[in-house]
N, C-alpha and C positions, 0 to 999 in steps of 0.2 A: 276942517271937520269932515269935508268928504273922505278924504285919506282913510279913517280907519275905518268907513264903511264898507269901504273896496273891499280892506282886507277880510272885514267879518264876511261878505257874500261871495267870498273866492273861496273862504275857509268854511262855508255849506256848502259851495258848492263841490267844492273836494270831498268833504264828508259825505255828499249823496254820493257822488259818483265812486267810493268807499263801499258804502253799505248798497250799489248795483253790483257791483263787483261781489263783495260777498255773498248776495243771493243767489249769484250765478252760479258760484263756488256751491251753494249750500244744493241747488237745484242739481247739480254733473252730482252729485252721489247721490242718486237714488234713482229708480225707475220712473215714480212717478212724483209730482211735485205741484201742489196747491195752494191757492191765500185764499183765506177768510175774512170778512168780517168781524167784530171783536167780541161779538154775540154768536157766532155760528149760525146766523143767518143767510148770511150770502155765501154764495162759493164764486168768488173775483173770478176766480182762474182755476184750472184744470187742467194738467199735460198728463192727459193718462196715458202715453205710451203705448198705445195699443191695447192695453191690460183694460183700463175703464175708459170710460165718455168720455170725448177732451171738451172742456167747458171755455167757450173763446168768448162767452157774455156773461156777465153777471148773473147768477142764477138761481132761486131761492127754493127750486126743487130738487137739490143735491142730493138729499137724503133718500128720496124714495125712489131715483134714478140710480145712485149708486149703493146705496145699503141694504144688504138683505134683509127683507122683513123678521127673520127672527131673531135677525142680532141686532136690529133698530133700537129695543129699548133699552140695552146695554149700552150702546153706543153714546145714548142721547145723556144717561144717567152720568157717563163718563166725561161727556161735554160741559156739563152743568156743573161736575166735582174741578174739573183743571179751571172755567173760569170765575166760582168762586174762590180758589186758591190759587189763579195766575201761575198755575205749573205746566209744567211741559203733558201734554197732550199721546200718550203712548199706550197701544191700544192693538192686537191680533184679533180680525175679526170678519166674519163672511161680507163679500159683496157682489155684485150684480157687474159680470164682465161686459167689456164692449160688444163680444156677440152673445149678449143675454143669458150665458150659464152662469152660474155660481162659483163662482171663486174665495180663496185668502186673502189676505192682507197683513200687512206689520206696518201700521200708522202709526206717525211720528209730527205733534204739530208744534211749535215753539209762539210763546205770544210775544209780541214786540209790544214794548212800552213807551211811554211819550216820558219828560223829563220830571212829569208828575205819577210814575207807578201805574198808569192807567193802560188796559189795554189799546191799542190802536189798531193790529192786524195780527190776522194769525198765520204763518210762512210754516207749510208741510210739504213730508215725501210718504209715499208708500211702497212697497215692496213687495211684490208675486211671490208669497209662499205658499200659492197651491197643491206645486208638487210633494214639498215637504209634509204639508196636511195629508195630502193622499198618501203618501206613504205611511205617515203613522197609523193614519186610520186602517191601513192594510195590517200593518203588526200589531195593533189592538186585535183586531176578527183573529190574526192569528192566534193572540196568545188568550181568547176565550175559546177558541176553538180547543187549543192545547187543554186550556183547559178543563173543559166538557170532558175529551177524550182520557184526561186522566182522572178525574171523575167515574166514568164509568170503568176506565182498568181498576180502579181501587175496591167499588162493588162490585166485580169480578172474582179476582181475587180474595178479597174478604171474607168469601162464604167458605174457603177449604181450611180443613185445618192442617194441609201441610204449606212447607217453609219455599216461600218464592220470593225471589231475589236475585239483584243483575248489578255487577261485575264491570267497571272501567278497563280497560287493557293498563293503566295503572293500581287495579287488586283493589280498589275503592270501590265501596257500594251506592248504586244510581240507584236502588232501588229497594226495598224491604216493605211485603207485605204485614199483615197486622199479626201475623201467627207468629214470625219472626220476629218479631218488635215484644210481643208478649213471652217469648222465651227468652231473648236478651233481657229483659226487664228494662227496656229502654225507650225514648219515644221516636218519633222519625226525626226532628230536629237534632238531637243528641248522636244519632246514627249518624246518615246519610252524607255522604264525603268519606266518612272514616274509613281506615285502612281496617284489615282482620283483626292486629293488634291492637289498635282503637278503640274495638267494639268487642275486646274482653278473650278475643283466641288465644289461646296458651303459643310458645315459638314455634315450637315442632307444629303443632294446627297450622297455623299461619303460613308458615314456611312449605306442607306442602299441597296445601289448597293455591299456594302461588305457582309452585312448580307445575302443576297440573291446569292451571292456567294457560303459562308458558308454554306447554305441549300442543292447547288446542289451537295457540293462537297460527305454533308453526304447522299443525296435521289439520285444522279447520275439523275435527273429529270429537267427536263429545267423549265423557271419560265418567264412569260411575263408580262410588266406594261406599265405606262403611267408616262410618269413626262414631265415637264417643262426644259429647259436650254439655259442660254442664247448665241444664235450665234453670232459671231464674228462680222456680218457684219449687219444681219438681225434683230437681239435684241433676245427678248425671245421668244422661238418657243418652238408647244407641240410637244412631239417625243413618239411615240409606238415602246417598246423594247423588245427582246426576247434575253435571256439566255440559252442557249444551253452546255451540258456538253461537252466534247474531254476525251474519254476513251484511255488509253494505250491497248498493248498484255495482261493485268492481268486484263483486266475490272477495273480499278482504276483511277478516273478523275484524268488530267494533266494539264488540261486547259479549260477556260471555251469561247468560242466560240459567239460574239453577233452580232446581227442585229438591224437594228435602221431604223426608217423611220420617218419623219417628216410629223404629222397628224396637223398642225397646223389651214390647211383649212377646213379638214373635221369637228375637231371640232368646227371650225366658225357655220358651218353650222349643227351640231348635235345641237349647244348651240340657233342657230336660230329655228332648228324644234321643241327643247322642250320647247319656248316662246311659239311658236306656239303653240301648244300643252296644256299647259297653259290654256292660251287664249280661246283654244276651251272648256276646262275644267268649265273654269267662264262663259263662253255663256250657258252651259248645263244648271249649275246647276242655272243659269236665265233663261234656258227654263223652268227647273223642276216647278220654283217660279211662271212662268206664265202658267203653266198646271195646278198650283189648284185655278189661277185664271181666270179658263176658262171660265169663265160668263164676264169679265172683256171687255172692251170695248174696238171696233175693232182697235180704233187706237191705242188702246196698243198690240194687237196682230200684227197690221203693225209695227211695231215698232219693235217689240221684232223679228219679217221676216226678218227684214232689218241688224238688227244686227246678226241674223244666218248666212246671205249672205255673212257678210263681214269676220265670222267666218269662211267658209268654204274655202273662196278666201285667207285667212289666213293659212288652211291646203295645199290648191294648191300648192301655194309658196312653203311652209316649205318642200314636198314631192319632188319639182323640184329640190329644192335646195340640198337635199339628195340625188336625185340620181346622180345631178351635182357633190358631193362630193365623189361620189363612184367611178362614171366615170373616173375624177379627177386622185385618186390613183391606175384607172386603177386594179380595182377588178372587177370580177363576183359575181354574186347575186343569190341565187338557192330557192328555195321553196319546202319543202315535204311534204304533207297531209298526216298525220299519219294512215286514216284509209283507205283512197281511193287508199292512193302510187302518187297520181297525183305529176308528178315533174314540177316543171316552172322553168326555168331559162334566163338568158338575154344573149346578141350579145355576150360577154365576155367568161362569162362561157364556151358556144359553141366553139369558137373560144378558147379557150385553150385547150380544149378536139380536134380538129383537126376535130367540123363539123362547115357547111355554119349557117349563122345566119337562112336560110328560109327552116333549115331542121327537120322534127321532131326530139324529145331530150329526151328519156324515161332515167330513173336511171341506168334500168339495160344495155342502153347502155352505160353509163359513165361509170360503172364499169367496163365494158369490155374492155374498153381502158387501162383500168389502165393493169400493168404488173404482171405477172402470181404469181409472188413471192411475191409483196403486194398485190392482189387480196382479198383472206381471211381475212388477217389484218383490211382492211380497211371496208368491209363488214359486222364484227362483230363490229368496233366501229362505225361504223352508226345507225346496228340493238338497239345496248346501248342505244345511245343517244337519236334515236324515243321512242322505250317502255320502258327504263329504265330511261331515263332523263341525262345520262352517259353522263362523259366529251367527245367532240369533239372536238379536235387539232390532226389532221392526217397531216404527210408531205410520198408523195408519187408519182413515176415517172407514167408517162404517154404517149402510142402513138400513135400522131393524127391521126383520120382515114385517112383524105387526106394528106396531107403532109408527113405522116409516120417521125414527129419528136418526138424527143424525149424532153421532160418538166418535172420538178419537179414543184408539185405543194404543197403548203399547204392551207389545207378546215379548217375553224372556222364555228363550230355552235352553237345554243343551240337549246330548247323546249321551246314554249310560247301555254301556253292552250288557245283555241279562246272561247272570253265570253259568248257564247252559251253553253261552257262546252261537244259538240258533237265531237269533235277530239282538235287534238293539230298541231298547225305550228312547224314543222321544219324549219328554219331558216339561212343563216347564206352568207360568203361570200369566194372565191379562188383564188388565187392569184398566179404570176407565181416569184419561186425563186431560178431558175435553176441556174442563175449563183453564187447565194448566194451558193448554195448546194454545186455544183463544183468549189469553191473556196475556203470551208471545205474539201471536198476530195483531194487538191492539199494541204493543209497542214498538211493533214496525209500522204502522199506522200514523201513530203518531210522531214518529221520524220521518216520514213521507211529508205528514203535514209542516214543521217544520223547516224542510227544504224547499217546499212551493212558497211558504213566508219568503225564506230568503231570496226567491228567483223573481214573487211578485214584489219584492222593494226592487227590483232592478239593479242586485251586487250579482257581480261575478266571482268566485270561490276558487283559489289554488292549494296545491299542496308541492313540497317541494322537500327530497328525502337529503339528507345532507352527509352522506357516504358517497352516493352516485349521481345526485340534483337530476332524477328522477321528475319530470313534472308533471302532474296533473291538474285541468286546470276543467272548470264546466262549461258547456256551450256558452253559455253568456259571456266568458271571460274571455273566450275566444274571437267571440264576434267585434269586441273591444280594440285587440288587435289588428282584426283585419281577416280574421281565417274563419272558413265556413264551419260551422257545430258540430260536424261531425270530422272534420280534420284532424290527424294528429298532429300536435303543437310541441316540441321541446321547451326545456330550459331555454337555451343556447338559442332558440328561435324566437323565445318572446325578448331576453336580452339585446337580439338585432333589432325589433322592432319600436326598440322606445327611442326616442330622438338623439343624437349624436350630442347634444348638450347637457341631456341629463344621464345617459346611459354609462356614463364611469363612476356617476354617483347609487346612483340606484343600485349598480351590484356591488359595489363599496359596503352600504350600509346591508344588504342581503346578507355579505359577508361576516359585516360586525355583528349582527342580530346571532348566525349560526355560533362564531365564539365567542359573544358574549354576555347570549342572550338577552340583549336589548330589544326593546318594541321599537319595529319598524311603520315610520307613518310619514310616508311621503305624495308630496304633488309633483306630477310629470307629462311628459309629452308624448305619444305615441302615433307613428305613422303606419296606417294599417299595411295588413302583408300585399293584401290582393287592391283591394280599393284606396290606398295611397291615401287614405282621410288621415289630416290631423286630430286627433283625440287629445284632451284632457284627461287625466284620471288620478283620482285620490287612491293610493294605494296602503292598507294598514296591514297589520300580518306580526306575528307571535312565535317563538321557537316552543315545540311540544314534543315531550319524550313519550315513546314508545317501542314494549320490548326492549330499553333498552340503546335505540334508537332517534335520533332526532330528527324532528322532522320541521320545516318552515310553514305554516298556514295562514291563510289570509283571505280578504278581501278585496275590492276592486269596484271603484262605481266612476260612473261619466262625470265631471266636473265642465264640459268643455263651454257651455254658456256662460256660465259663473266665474270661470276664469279667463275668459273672453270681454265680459264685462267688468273684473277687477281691473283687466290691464289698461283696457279703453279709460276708464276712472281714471286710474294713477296718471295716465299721460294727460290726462284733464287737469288734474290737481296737480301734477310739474308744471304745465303751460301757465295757470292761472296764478300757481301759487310765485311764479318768476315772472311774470306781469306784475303784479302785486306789488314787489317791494321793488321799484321802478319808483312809482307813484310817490310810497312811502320813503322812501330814500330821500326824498327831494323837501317832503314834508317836514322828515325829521331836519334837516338844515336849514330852511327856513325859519323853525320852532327854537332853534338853539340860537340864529344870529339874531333874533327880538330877546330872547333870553339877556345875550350878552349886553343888547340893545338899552334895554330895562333893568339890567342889574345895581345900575348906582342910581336909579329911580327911587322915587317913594311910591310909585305906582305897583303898593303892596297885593294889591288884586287882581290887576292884569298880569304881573310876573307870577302871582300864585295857580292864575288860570294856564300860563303855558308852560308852568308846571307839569298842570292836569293832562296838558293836550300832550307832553313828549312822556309822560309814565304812560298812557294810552299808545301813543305809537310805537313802546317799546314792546306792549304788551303784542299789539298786532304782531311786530316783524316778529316775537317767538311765536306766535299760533302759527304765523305762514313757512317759519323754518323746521315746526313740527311737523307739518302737512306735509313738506318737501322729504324731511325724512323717511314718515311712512311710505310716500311714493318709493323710497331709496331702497328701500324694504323689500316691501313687496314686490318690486322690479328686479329685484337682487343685483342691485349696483349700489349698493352702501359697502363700502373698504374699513377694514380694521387694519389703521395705521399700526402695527405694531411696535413698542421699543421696552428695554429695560427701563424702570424708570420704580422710586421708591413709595408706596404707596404713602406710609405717613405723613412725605413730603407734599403730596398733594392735595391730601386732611388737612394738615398744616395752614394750606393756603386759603382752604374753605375757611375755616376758624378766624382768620384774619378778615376774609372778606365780609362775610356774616356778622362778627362782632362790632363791623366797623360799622355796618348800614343796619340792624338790629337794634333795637330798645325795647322793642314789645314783647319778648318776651327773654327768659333765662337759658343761655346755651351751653353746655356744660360738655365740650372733648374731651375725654377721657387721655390719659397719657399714651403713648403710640411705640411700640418699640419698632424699630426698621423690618419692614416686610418690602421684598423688591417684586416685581410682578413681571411678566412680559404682555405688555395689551395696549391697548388705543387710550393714552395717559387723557384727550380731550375729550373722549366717550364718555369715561368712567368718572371725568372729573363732570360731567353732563349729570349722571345718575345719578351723583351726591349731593350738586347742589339742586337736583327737583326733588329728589327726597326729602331733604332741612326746608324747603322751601313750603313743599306739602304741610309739614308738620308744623312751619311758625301759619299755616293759613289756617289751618282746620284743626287747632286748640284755642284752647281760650286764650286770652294776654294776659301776661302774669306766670303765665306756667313754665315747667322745664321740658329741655329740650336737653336727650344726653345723647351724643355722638360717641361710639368707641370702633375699637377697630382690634380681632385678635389672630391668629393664626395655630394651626396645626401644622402637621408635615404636607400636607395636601392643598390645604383650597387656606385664603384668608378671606375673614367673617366681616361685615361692616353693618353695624347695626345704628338708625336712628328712632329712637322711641321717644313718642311725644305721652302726654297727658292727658290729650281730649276726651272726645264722648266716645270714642272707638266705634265701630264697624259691626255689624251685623253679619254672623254667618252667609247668608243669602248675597249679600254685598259682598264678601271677603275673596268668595269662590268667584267670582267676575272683575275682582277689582282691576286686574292687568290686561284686561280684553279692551281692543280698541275701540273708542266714543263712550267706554259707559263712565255712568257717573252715579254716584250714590245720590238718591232723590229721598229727600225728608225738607223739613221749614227751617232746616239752621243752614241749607246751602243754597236756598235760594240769591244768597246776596254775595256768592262767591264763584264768580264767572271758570270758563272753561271749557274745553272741548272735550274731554275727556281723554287725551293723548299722551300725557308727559308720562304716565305710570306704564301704558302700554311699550312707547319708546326703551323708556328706563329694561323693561321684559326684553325686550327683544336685543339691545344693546348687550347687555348679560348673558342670553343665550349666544349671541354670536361669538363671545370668548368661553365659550362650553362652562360656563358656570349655571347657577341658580338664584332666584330671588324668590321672598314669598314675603307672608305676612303671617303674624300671629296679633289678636286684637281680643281684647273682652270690652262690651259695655260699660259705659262709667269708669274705665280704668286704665283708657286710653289704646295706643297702635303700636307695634315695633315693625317696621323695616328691616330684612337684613335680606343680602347680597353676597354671596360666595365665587372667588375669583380663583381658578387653580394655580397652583403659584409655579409649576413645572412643564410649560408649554412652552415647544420651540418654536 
């Protein structure tokens, strides 16, 4: 009878020294790592890692030592929900670091239960995501900030009733005020993104608002015209436009910037004064006719009076109705005599310069108003355009003598020779566009703020032109490298700079991104230029047309901790996890010679218990050849054995295996017609059976299970849909992310690491195929897995 004592207290004590082993294992992933008592009373143990207090006695002030007080009662409430429901313990939350600031957290506690469901301890890790917290809370402030600032550009602009709106270097609108929006009859969601044609331009519109685009993007020069469009409400109305560039830090337009005003009345009345105009035209040249018939008789000469009368009462009008149309739009009107300097201007004019209508108004006191910094500017293109005939389009601040405000103005003028030919008129009209101005300046503002968001999360920024891989890249992304901020950096330099292991890959896929345009998003090594530091870095990045042109842009941030401590892990979890099935190995052969020991027994108990104990060790050695895997993984020493080989045939062999050890539930292979593949025949045949396997665990018994398999020219499809309770959205979007698991009270009683699905992802991706999932509520999951079938 001693005999099978031995054996029970060899086979606890294997088991303990089983489950030390595996809290070791459980403890190497994580920073920090703690036991509780089965109440959350005691904290046994504490290995904060520097991060929090290490707890080397039993301690029953845990909470007020490590938990910040504002997130204490969260905390406690979440203790009290896992163990009345004996769930796993997970939980983001402030706490009190080892040198007493404030820190994150990502807690994770598991309850250990005795062989009656009861808790006995609780084994956790936690994890420093302080900097992650700090960062988001950085791009929150940013993007209230943005938002404040687009807030007040909105009541800005909101108060004019002409058309402002901004232009992507792709002809798309970033932008449309409410004046605009109420002539399109459109709202800003129905707008904004849309191209011209989008949002209702006739082709010829469209086409040369683009062209003119295109001009400013290559001459950075702004461009004004006249067209027609029709209003929403109003019909066709004429609109005067001006086109304005948006330079970045590099002097390189980004955006093109426009203003719009609705001239529709004035040219009512332009198109009235040059009838007019006309009209006086044909009276002359009927005076001229009755000048060399000046012997001609009086009543033709009364006659020919009569009709000059009604000719000049004709210009009266036409001149009334002109200034009525200047009025109108609320312009001043200035006059220069080129050789005298006499200035004349109107109520307007004055009055925008900050004098009384009844005061005198010389030039060179206009100029003097103007501000000390555009003074010269504007001075030289006036002198132009008197004696040289020079473009005049000036925009420039101004402050009134009386009021002491402050106005942007912009002056249009030309030169008209007077037909005496003794001097020339200067000409022309000013207008006030201050709030247009400073509604331009709140959008470079809020591109400024923007950029500090992205320099306080700590990425660094490139661009890279793909004609002549041109590179630009920001201080920060330089510093990454190795090269001082203000250094100039090449393509070709940062290329040398990334490690000799990764650097064939890297501009590999830089390359496939350029033709064909794929999102690049990779992790690499970089050895700086000057300081020789090895660097981590996640690098992401996007191909973007412009002009016409493509260009590569992206980001860049430090990973070198995180993946410093992935790799330290992995070598942890290969060491331990091939320690491990050592033990096991020895176990399982013990377990099968009592098996074979017991087989012609009637000791129907004891053979039913080493049953129990070798499906448990089988279970182990796949949890520890999963764990090896992801190490394989993530070290990037897992090999895709490649060979031809028939996919169906390998379906086939699942069908056979499964029907043979299955009863619990209905499996149904569809018929298979031959698809050959070239890929890792043990990989793939790995994927199919945790698929089918998934699906007879987490359906009901009794239910169907249908397996098929179909092909195109391109990829073959392998689908397993079960009949369960199916997957919640929320769950669906992580279900292939490594350790997670779907947590509800129907999985409580179905063990796991949460590994096989992730494997299954990453096995898939390394043969450049796809896997997903589609699942609805109540109506079960489908699997499916796509393998290309034309890979050498």
């Amino acid at each position: 009878m001693s005999k099978p004592s031995n054996h029970h207290t060899s086979d606890r004590q294997r088991i303990a020294e089983t489950e030390a082993r595996l809290k070791a294992l459980i403890e190497a992933t994580s920073d920090v790592v703690y036991s509780l008592s089965p109440d959350w009373h005691e904290m046994r143990e504490l290995d904060g890692r520097g991060f929090l207090k290490d707890a080397n006695a039993p301690s029953t002030k845990w909470r007020s030592e490590n938990v910040h007080e504002d997130d204490l009662e969260m905390v406690n409430a979440k203790i009290e929900e896992c163990i009345r429901e004996k769930k796993i313990f997970q939980l983001e939350h402030r706490v009190l670091r080892a040198d007493g600031t404030m820190g994150w957290t990502s807690s994770k506690a598991i309850p250990i239960l005795d062989e009656h469901g009861e808790i006995i301890e609780w084994f956790g890790t936690a994890k420093d995501i302080t900097p992650r917290k700090s960062a988001e809370e950085a791009l929150e402030n940013a993007q209230v900030k943005s938002d404040q600032q687009k807030r007040l550009y909105e009541t800005v602009t909101s108060s004019t009733p002409d058309l402002l709106y901004v232009f992507d270097l792709d002809y798309r609108f970033t932008y449309a005020n409410q004046a605009l929006l109420n002539m399109w009859g459109k709202t800003w969601e129905d707008s904004i993104g849309k191209t011209l044609l989008e949002n209702g331009y006739e082709p010829w519109h469209a086409e040369m608002h683009e062209k003119e685009i295109d001009q400013i993007k290559e001459k950075k020069l702004p461009i004004r015209g006249e067209v027609s469009f029709p209003h929403a409400v109003l019909g066709r109305r004429v609109y005067d436009y001006i086109f304005t560039p948006v330079l970045n830090e590099y002097g390189e337009v980004e955006a093109i910037a426009g203003a719009t005003r609705d001239v529709t009345d004035r040219k009512k009345w332009e198109e009235s004064l040059e009838s007019s105009s006309k009209a006086l035209h044909a009276v002359n040249e009927e005076l001229a006719n009755t000048n060399n018939e000046l012997e001609a008789t009086i009543k033709e000469v009364a006659v020919v009076n009569d009709e000059l009368t009604k000719a000049n009462a004709k210009i009266e009008e036409g001149q009334i109705a002109f200034r009525l149309a200047v009025n109108a739009a609320n312009f001043g009107t200035w006059f220069v005599h080129s050789i005298t300097r006499e200035f004349i201007t109107d109520a307007r004019s004055k009055e925008l310069f900050g004098y009384r209508e009844d005061e005198a108004f010389s030039i060179e006191q206009a100029l003097a108003q103007i501000t000390d910094e555009y003074r010269p500017y504007v001075t030289e293109k006036l002198e132009n355009a008197i004696y040289n005939n020079g473009d005049y389009d000036v925009t420039y601040p101004v402050i009134g003598l009386h009021d002491n405000r402050l106005r942007w103005l912009r002056a249009i003028g030309n030169l008209k020779a007077d037909p005496s030919g003794d001097f020339s008129a200067f000409t022309g009209i000013v207008m006030d566009i201050t709030e247009q101005y400073l509604a331009g300046e709140e959008i470079k503002r809020a591109e400024e703020n923007l950029r500090m968001a992205v320099d306080a999360a700590g990425l660094g920024t490139f661009q890279i032109s793909a004609d002549d891989r041109i590179f630009t890249a920001s201080p920060k992304l330089k510093t990454f490298f190795g090269f001082h901020p203000d250094e100039p950096m090449s393509y070709e330099a940062a290329i040398s700079q990334i490690h000799p292991d990764f650097r064939k890959s890297v501009a590999a896929n830089v390359e496939r991104a350029f033709s064909e345009g794929t999102r690049f998003d990779m992790e690499h090594q970089i050895i700086g230029y000057h300081d020789e530091k090895l660097r981590w870095v996640r690098a992401i990045g996007e191909v973007h047309h412009k002009k016409g042109k493509k260009f590569f842009t992206g980001v860049i941030h430090e990973i070198t901790e995180k993946k410093l401590d992935e790799i330290r892990k992995n070598d942890f979890i290969a060491m331990v996890s091939h320690e491990l099935k050592t033990p096991l190995t020895s176990v399982k052969g013990y377990i099968q010679l009592m098996q074979r020991k017991f087989a012609g027994t009637e000791d129907n108990v004891f053979s039913s218990m080493l049953d129990k104990a070798d499906f448990q060790i089988k279970k182990m050695t796949a949890m520890i050849n999963g764990f090896l895997d992801i190490s394989r993984l993530e070290s990037g020493k897992i090999h895709i054995n490649r060979e031809m080989f028939n996919l169906s045939s390998l379906l086939r062999e699942a069908e056979e295996e499964f029907m043979a050890t299955t009863s619990s539930h209905i499996l149904i292979f569809s018929p298979i017609e031959s698809v050959k593949i070239n890929a890792d025949r043990n990989k793939i045949g790995q994927v199919i059976h945790n698929l089918i396997s998934n699906a007879i665990k987490y359906s009901p018994i009794g239910s169907t299970i249908h397996v098929t398999c179909t092909s195109d020219h391109e990829f073959a499809y392998v689908h397993v849909k079960d009949n369960g309770k199916g997957i919640k959205p929320e769950d669906a979007s992580h279900i292939f992310d490594r350790y997670y698991r779907v947590e509800n009270d129907n999985m409580h009683s179905i063990s796991g690491f949460g590994i096989g699905l992730y494997l299954c992802s990453e096995i898939i991706s390394h043969h450049q195929g796809n896997i997903s999932l589609e699942s609805e509520i109540g109506k079960g999951s489908d699997f499916v897995f796509s393998l290309p079938l034309n890979v050498d």
